[in-house]
C-alpha distance (Angstrom), angle and dihedral (degrees) to the residues before:
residue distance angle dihedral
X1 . . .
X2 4.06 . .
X3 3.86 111.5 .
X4 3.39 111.9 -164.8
X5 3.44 104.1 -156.5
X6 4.10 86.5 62.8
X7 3.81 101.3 94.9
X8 3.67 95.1 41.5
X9 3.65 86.9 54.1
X10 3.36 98.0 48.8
X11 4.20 93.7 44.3
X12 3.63 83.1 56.1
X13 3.89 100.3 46.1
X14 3.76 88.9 45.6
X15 3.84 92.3 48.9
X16 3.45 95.3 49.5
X17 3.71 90.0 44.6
X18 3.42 95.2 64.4
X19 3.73 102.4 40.2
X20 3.97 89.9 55.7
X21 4.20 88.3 40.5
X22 4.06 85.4 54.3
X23 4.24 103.0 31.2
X24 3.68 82.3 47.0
X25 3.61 100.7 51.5
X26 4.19 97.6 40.9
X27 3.67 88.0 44.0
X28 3.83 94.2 49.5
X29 4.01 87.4 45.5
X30 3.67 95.8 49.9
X31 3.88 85.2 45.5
X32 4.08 90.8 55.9
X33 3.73 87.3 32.9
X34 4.50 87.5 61.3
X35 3.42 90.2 26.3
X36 4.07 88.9 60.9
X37 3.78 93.1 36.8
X38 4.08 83.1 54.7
X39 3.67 83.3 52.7
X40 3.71 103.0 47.1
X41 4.44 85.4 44.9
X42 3.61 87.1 50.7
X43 3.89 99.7 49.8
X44 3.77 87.2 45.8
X45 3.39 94.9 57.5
X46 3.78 91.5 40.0
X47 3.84 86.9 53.0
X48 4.04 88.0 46.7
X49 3.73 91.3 48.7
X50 3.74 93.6 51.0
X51 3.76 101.9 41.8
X52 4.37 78.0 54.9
X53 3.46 83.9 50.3
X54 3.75 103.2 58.7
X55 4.13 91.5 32.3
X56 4.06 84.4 65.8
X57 3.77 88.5 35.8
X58 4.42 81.5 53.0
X59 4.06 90.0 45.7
X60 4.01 97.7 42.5
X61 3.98 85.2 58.8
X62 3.68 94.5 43.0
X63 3.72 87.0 44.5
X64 3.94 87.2 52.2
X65 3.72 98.9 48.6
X66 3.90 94.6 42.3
X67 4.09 78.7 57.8
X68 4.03 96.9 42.6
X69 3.77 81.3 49.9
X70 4.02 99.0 45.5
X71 4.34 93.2 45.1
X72 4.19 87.4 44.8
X73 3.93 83.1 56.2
X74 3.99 96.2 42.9
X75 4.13 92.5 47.1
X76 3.83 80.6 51.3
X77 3.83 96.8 49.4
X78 4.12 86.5 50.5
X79 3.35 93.6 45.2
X80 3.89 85.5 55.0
X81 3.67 88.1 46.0
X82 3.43 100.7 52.4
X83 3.29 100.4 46.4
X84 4.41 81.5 50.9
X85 4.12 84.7 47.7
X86 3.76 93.2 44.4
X87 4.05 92.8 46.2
X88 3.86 84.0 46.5
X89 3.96 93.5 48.3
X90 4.09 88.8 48.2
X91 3.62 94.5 49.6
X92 3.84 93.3 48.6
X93 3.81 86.7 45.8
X94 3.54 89.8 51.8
X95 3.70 96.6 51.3
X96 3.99 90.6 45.7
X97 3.67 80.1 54.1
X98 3.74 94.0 46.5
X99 4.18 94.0 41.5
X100 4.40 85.0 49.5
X101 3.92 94.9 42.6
X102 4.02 91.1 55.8
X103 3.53 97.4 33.0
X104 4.09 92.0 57.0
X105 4.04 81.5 48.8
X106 3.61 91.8 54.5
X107 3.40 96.8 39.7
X108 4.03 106.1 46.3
X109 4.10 77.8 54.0
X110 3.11 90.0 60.4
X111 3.71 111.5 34.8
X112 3.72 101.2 6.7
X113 3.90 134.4 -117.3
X114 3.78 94.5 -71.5
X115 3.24 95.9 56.1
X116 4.52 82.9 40.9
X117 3.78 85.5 69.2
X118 3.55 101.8 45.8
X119 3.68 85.3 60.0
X120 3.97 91.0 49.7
X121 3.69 84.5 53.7
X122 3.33 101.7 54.2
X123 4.22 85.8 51.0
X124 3.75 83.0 54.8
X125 3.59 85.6 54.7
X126 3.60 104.1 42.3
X127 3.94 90.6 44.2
X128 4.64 86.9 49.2
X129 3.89 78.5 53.4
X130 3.93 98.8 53.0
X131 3.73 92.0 46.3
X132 3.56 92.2 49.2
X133 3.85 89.5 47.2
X134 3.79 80.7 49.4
X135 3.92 100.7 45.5
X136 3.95 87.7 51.9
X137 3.79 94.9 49.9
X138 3.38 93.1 63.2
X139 3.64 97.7 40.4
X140 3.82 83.0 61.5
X141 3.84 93.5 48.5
X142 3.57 86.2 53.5
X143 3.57 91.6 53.9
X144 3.37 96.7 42.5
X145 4.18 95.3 48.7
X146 4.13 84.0 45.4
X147 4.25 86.4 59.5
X148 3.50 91.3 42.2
X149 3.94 102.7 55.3
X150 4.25 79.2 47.4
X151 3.83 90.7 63.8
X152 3.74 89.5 37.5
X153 3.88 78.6 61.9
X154 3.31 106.8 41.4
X155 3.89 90.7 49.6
X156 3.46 88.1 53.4
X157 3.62 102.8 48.3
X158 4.35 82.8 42.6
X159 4.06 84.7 56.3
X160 3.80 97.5 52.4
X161 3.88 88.0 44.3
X162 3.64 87.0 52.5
X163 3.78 99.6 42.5
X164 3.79 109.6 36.1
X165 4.19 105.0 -13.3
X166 3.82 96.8 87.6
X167 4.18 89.7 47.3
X168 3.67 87.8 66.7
């Protein structure tokens, strides 16, 4: 039994056959082929990224040790300074001292130690009156930081109104 359709059927298998065998095969190449040069792109840039990585990793600790270094020098220079301020303080103490010592001499020859304490009362007096001054300064500091951080929060609460509090 001769079918004549058989050749042409077989041309046309065969033919398509191939083209699919060969399409599929270059197309799955040049699929691996980008799909490896995506790869190799990647890993650069992955290899880029990390070499950045450790080079700000290098100049964060260099950063940190040029600091470590630059406070250990500044808590020296204070150190050095206050032991300058505190040798300064002592001698000006000393001559206060000095100045008081020969001015109650001079003075209780003069006047006479009952008059000498008088004087040293009216010190006491004058020094009760600067703290006092002092105390009621910073009562009115306090005050005036308390009235403060109330219009800080008024103008706050005024600023939401105004932005977003009528929207509601």
């Amino acid at each position: 039994m001769y079918l004549p359709y058989l050749p042409l059927l077989d041309l046309f298998h065969t033919t398509l056959l191939a083209n699919d065998v060969d399409y599929g095969i270059s197309e799955g190449v040049k699929s691996l082929t980008d799909s490896l040069e995506a790869s190799r792109t990647a890993s650069k840039g992955l290899s880029k990224s990390i070499e950045n990585i450790q080079h700000d990793g290098l100049d964060v600790a260099q950063h940190q040790a040029n600091e470590r270094i630059r406070a250990r020098r500044e808590a020296e220079f204070k150190k050095e300074q206050a032991l300058i301020k505190a040798l300064k303080q002592w001698q000006h103490n000393k001559q206060i001292s000095d100045e008081e010592a020969k001015l109650k001499i001079d003075f209780v020859k003069k006047h006479g130690a009952k008059e000498w304490e008088a004087v040293l009362k009216i010190k006491v007096d004058i020094e009760n009156l600067r703290k006092k001054d002092n105390e009621e300064y910073q009562h009115d500091l306090k005050a005036v930081k308390r009235l403060q951080f109330w219009c800080f929060i008024v103008a706050a609460v005024v600023a939401w109104y105004a932005t977003w509090g009528y929207k509601w």
